[in-house]
Structures are given as C-alpha cells and as structure tokens.
N, CA and C atoms as a LAMMPS dump frame, in Angstrom:
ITEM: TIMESTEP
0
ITEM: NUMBER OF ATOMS
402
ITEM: BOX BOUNDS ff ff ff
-5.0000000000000000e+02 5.0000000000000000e+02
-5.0000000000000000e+02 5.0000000000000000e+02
-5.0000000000000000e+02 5.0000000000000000e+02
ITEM: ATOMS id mol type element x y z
1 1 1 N 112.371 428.583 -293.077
2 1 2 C 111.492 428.774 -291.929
3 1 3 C 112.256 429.527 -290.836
4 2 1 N 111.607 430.36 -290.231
5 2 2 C 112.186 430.834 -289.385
6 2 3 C 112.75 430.322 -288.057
7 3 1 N 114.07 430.341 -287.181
8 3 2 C 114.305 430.117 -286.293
9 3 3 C 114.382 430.182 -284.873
10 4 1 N 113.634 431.464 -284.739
11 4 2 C 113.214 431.977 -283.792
12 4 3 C 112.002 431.587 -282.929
13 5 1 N 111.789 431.475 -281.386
14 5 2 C 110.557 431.102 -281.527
15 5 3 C 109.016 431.247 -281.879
16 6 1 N 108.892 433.033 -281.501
17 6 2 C 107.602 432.816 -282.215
18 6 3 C 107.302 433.011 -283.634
19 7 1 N 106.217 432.059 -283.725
20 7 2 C 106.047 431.55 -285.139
21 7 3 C 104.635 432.651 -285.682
22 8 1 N 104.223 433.436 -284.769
23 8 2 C 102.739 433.984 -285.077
24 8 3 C 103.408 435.123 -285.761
25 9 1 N 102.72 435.15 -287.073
26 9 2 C 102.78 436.562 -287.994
27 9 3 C 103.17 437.651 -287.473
28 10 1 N 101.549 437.729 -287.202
29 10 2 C 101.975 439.634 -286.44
30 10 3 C 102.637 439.467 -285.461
31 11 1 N 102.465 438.468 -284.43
32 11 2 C 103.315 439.11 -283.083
33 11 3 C 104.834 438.865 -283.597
34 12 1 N 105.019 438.401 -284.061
35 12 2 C 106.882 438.831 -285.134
36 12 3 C 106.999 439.804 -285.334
37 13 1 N 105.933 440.168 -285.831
38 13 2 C 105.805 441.808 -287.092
39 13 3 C 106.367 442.769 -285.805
40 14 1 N 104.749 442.699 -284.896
41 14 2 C 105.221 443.856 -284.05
42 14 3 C 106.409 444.009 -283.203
43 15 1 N 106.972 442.499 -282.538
44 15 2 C 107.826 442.748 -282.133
45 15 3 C 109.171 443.273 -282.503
46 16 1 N 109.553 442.842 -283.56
47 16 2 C 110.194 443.672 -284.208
48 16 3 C 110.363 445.032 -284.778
49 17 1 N 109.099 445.361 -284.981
50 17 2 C 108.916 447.028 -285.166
51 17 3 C 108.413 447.513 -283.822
52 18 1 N 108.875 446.913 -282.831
53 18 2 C 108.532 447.966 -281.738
54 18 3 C 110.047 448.997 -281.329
55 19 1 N 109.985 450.383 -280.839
56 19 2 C 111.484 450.843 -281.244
57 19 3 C 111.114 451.576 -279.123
58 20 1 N 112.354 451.887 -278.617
59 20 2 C 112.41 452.006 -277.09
60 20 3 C 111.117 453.079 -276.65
61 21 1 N 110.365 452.525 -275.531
62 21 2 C 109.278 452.866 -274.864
63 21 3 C 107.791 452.645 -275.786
64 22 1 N 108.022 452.064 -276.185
65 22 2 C 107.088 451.351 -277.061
66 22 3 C 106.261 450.315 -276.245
67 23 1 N 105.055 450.059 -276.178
68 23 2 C 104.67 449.519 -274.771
69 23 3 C 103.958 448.255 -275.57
70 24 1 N 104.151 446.693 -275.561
71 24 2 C 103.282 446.129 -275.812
72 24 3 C 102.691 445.329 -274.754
73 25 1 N 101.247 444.785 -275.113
74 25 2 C 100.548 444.333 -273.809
75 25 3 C 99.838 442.935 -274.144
76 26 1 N 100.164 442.32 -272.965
77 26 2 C 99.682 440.98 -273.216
78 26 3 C 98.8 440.829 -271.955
79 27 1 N 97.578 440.218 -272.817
80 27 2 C 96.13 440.565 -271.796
81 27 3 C 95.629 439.12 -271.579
82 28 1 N 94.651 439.329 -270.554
83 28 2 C 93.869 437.684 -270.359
84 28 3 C 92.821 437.808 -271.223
85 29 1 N 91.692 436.714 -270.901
86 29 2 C 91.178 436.871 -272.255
87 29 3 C 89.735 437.803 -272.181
88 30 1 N 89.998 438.186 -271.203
89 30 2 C 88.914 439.319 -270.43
90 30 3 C 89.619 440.81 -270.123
91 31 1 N 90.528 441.232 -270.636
92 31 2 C 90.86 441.918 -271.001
93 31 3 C 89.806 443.226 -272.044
94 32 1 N 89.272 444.338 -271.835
95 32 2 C 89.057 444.976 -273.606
96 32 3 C 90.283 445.659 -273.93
97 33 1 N 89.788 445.234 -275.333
98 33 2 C 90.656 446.295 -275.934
99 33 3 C 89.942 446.956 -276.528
100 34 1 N 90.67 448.284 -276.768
101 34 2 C 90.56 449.8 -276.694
102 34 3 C 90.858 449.969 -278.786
103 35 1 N 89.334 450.387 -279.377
104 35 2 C 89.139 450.843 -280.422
105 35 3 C 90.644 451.284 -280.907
106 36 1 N 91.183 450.978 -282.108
107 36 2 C 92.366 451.346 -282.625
108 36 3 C 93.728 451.155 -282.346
109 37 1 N 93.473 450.106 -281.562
110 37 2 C 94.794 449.734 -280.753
111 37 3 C 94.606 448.192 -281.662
112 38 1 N 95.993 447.696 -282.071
113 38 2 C 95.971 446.479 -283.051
114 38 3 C 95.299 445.246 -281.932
115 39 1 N 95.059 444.073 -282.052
116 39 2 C 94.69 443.282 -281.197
117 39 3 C 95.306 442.059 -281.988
118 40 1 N 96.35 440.992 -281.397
119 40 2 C 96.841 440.194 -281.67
120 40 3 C 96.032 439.038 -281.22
121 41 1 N 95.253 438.236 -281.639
122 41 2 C 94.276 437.468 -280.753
123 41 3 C 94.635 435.912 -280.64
124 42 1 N 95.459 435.49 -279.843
125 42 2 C 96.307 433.936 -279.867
126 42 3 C 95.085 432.999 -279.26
127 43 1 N 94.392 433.622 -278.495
128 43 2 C 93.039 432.814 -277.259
129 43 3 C 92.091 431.886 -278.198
130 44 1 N 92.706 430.405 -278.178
131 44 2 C 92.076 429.453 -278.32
132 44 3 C 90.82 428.729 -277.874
133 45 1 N 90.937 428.623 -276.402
134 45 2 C 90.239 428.365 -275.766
135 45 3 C 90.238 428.368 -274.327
136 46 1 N 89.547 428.739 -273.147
137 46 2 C 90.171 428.958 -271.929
138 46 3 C 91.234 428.166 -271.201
139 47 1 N 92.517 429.066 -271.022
140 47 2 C 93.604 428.519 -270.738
141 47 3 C 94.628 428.443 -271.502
142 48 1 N 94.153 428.397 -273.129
143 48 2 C 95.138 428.215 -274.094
144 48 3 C 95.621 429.188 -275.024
145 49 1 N 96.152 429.706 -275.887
146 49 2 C 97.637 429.561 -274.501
147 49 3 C 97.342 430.275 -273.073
148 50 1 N 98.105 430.036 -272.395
149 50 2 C 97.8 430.753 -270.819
150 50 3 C 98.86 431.722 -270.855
151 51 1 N 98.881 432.611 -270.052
152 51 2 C 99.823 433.8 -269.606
153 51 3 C 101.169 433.376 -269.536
154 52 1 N 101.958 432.509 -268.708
155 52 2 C 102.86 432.423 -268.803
156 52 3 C 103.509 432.19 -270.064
157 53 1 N 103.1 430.93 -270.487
158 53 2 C 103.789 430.54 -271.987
159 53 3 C 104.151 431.427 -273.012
160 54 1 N 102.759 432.403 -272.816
161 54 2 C 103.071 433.57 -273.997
162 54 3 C 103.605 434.637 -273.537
163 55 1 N 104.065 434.931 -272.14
164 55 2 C 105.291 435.666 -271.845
165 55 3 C 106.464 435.24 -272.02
166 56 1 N 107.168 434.08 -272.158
167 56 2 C 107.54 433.566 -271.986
168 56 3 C 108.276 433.233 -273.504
169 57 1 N 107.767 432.974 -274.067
170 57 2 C 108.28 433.076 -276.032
171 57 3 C 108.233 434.653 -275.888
172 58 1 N 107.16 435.617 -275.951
173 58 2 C 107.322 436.968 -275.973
174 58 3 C 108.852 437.675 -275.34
175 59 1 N 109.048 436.983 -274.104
176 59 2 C 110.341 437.59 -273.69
177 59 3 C 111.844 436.906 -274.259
178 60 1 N 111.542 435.9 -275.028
179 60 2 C 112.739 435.298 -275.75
180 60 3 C 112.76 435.895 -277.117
181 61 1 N 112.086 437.305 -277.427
182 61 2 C 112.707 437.954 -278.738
183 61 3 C 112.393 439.428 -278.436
184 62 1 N 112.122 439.634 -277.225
185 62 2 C 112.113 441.616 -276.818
186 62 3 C 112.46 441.681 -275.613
187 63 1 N 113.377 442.999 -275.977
188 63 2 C 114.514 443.672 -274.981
189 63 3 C 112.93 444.341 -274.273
190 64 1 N 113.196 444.312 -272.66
191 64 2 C 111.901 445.045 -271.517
192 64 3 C 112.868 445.732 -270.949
193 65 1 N 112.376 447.115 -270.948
194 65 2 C 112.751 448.094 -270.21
195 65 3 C 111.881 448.362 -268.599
196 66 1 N 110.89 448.195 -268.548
197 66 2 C 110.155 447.944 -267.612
198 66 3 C 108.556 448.013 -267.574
199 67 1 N 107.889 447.135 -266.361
200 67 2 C 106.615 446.431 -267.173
201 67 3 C 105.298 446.885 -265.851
202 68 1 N 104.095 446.669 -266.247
203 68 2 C 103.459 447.486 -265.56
204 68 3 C 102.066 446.465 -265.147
205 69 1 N 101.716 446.03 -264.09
206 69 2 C 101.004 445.609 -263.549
207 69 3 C 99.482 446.375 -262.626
208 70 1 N 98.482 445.927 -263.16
209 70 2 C 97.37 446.523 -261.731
210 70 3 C 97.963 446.198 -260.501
211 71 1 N 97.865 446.972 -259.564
212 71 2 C 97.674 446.521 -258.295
213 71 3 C 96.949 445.804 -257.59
214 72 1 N 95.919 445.232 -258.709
215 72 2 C 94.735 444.138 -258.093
216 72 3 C 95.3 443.003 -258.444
217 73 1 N 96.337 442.646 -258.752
218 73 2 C 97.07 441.373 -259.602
219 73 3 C 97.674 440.658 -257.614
220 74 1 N 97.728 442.153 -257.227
221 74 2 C 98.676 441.495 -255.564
222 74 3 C 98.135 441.058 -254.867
223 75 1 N 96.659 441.467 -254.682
224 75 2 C 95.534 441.227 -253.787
225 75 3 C 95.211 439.792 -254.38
226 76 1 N 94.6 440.001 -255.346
227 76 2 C 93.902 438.267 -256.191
228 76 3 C 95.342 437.52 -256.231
229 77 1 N 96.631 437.693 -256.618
230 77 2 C 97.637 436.309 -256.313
231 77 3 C 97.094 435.61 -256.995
232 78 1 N 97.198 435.37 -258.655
233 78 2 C 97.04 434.551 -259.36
234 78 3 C 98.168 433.6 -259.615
235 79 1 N 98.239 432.583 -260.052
236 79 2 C 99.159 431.686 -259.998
237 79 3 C 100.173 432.785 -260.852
238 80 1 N 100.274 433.072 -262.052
239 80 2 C 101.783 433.664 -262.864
240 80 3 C 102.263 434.596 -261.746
241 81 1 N 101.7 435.151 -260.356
242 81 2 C 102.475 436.682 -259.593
243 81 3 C 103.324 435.789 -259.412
244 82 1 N 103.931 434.795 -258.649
245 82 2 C 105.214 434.496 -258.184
246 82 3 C 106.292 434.403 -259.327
247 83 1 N 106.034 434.161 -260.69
248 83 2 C 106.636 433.687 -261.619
249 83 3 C 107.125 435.087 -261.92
250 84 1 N 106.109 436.168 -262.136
251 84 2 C 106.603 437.417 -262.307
252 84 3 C 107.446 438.246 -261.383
253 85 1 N 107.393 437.858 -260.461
254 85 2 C 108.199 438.536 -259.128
255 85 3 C 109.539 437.989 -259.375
256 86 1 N 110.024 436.638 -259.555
257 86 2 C 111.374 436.089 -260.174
258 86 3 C 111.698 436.471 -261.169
259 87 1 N 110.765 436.597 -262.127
260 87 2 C 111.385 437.591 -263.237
261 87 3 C 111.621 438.827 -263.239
262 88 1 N 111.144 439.682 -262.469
263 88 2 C 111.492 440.883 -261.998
264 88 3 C 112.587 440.834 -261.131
265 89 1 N 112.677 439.776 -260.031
266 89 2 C 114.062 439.998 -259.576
267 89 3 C 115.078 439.515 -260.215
268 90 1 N 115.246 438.706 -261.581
269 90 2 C 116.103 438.595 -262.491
270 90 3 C 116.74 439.728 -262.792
271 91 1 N 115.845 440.697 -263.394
272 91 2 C 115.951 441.629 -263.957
273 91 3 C 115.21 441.308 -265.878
274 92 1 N 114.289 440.246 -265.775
275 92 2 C 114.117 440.303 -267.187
276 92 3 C 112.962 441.066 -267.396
277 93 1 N 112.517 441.861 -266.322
278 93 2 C 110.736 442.786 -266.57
279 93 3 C 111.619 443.535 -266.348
280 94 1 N 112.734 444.557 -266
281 94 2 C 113.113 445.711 -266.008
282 94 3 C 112.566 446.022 -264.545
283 95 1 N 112.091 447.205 -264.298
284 95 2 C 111.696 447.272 -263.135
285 95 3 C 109.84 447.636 -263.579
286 96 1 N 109.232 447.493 -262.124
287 96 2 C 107.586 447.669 -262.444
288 96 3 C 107.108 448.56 -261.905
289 97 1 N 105.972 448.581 -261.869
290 97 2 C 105.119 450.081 -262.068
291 97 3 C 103.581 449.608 -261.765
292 98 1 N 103.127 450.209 -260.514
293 98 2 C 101.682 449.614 -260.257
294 98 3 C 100.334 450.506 -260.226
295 99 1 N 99.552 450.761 -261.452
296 99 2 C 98.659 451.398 -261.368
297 99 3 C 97.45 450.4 -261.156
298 100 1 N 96.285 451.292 -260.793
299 100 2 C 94.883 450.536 -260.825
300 100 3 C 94.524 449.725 -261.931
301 101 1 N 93.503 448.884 -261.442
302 101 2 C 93.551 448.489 -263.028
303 101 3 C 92.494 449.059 -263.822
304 102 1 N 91.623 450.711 -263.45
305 102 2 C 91.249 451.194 -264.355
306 102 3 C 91.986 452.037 -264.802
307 103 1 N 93.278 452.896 -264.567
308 103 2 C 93.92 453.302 -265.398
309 103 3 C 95.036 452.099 -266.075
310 104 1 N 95.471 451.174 -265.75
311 104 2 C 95.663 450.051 -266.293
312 104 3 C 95.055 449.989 -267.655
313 105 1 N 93.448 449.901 -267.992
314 105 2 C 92.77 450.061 -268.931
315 105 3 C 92.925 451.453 -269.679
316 106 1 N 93.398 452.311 -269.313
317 106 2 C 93.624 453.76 -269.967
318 106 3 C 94.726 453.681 -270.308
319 107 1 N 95.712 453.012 -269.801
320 107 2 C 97.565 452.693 -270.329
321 107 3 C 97.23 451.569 -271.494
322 108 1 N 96.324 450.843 -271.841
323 108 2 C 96.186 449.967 -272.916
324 108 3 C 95.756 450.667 -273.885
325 109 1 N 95.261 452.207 -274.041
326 109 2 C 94.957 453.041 -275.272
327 109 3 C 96.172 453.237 -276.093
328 110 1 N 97.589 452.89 -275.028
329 110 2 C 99.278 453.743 -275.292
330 110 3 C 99.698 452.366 -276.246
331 111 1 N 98.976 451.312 -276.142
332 111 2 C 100.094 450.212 -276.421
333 111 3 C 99.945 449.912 -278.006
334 112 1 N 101.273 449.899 -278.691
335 112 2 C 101.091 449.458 -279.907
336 112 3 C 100.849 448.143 -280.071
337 113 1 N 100.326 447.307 -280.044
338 113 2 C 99.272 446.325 -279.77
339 113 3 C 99.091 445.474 -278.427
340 114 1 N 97.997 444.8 -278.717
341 114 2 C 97.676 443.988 -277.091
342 114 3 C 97.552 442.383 -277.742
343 115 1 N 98.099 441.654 -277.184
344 115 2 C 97.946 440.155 -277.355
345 115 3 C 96.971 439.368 -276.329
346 116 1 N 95.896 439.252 -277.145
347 116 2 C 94.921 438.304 -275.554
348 116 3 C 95.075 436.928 -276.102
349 117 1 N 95.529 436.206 -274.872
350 117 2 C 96.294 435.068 -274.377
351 117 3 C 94.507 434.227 -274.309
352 118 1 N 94.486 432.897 -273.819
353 118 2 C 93.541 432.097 -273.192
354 118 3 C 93.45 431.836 -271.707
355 119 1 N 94.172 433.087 -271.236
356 119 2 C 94.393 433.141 -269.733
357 119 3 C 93.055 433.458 -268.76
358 120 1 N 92.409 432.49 -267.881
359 120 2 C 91.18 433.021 -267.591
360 120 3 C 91.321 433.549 -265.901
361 121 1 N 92.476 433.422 -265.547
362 121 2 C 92.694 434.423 -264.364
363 121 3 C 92.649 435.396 -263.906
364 122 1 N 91.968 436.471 -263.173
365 122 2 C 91.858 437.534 -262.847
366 122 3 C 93.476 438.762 -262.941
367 123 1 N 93.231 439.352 -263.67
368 123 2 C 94.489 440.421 -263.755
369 123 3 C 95.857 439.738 -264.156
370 124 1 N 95.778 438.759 -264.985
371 124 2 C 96.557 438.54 -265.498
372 124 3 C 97.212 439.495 -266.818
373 125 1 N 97.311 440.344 -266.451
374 125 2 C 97.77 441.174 -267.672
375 125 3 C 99.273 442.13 -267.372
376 126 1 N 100.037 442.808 -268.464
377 126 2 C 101.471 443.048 -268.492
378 126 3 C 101.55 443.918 -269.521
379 127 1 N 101.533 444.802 -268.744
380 127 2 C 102.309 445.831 -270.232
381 127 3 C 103.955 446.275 -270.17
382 128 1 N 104.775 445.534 -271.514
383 128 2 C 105.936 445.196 -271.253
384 128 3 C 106.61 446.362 -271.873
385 129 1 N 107.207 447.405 -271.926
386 129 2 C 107.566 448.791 -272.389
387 129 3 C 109.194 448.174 -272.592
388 130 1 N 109.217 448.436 -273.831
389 130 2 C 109.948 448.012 -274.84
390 130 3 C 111.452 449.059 -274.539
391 131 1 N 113.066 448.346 -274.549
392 131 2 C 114.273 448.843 -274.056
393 131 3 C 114.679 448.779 -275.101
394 132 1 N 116.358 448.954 -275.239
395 132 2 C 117.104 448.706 -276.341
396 132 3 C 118.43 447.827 -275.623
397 133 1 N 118.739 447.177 -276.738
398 133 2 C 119.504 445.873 -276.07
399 133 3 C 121.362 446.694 -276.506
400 134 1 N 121.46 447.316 -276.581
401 134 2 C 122.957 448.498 -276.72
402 134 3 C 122.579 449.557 -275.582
C-alpha cells in the first residue's frame, strides 16, 4: 500500500505526471469545468471534503511554483483566505497572481486537471502551477 498521503487514484496519477508550469486546479464545488479538461471529482457532499483539507494533502506531494486566485476571493473573505495568506507567506504557494474570476474561468481551460472539493464557499478555488523541487 502506498505511503504517501493521497490515496485517490487519479489525483496520484496526475500529480505525479505533472512536469514545471503545469497548472493544477482545485475548485469548490460550484466551480465549471471546462469540456476536455480531466475533472478529478472528490465532492461528497457539501463541505466534504472542504478546501482546505484537500489543499492540504495536495500540497504534501507537489512542488508550487506559484498559485493563482480571483480577486473576488478578497472581497468575499472566505474562511480558507487567511489560511492561504500564511501559506503564501511561508512560501509554500510560491508567489500569487490575481485575476478576475472570469478569466479565472478561462485559466481553468490551461489546467491539466481540476479537482472539485465539497467546498461550498464562494471563490474558493486555486490554481497551483506546478515547480521543480532541484
């Protein structure tokens, strides 16, 4: 069995075959996704899993070069912005990048897949653009 934490198929798969600037995106559960773009679908039921958690295993097996937020995420102040702002001043989001969130929705055409979470918060979403750890 594997030792790592996440245990979900594909999101293993992809994370591992993602190679630098490679963008993957983890969405709420109101999120669309965009025809031809893979869709990893974890959303149980509202809330479950929620945003953080699944950033959170997601960032304990991929190197982030830097990650990209709507700008409507600052205004609405959903509970994960403070969590993300510490992680950004860690340095574990790399640095960020704030578009609207309708081109937000046009940067989710780029991502080699999107993971929708059970997150029912407004703009809870992250597109985490993939670094190299050398």
């Amino acid at each position: 069995m594997k030792k790592t934490p996440v245990l979900n198929i594909a999101l293993s798969r992809v994370i591992a075959s993602l190679g630098h600037g490679d963008i993957l995106l983890l969405a709420d559960a109101g999120l669309p996704v965009p025809s031809g773009v893979e869709l990893i679908d974890l959303a149980l039921t509202p809330g479950i899993p929620d945003f953080s958690s699944t950033l959170r295993v997601v960032l304990s097996e991929m190197q982030v070069e830097s990650h990209v937020l709507a700008q409507e995420i600052l205004e609405a102040r959903p509970g994960p912005l403070a969590w993300l702002d510490q992680l950004e001043g860690e340095g574990a989001l790399g640095t960020r990048r704030l578009l609207s969130h309708a081109d937000f929705k046009q940067l989710s055409r780029q991502a080699r897949a999107i993971v929708r979470t059970g997150e029912c918060q407004p703009y809870c979403n992250i597109a985490l653009v993939s670094g190299v750890f050398f």
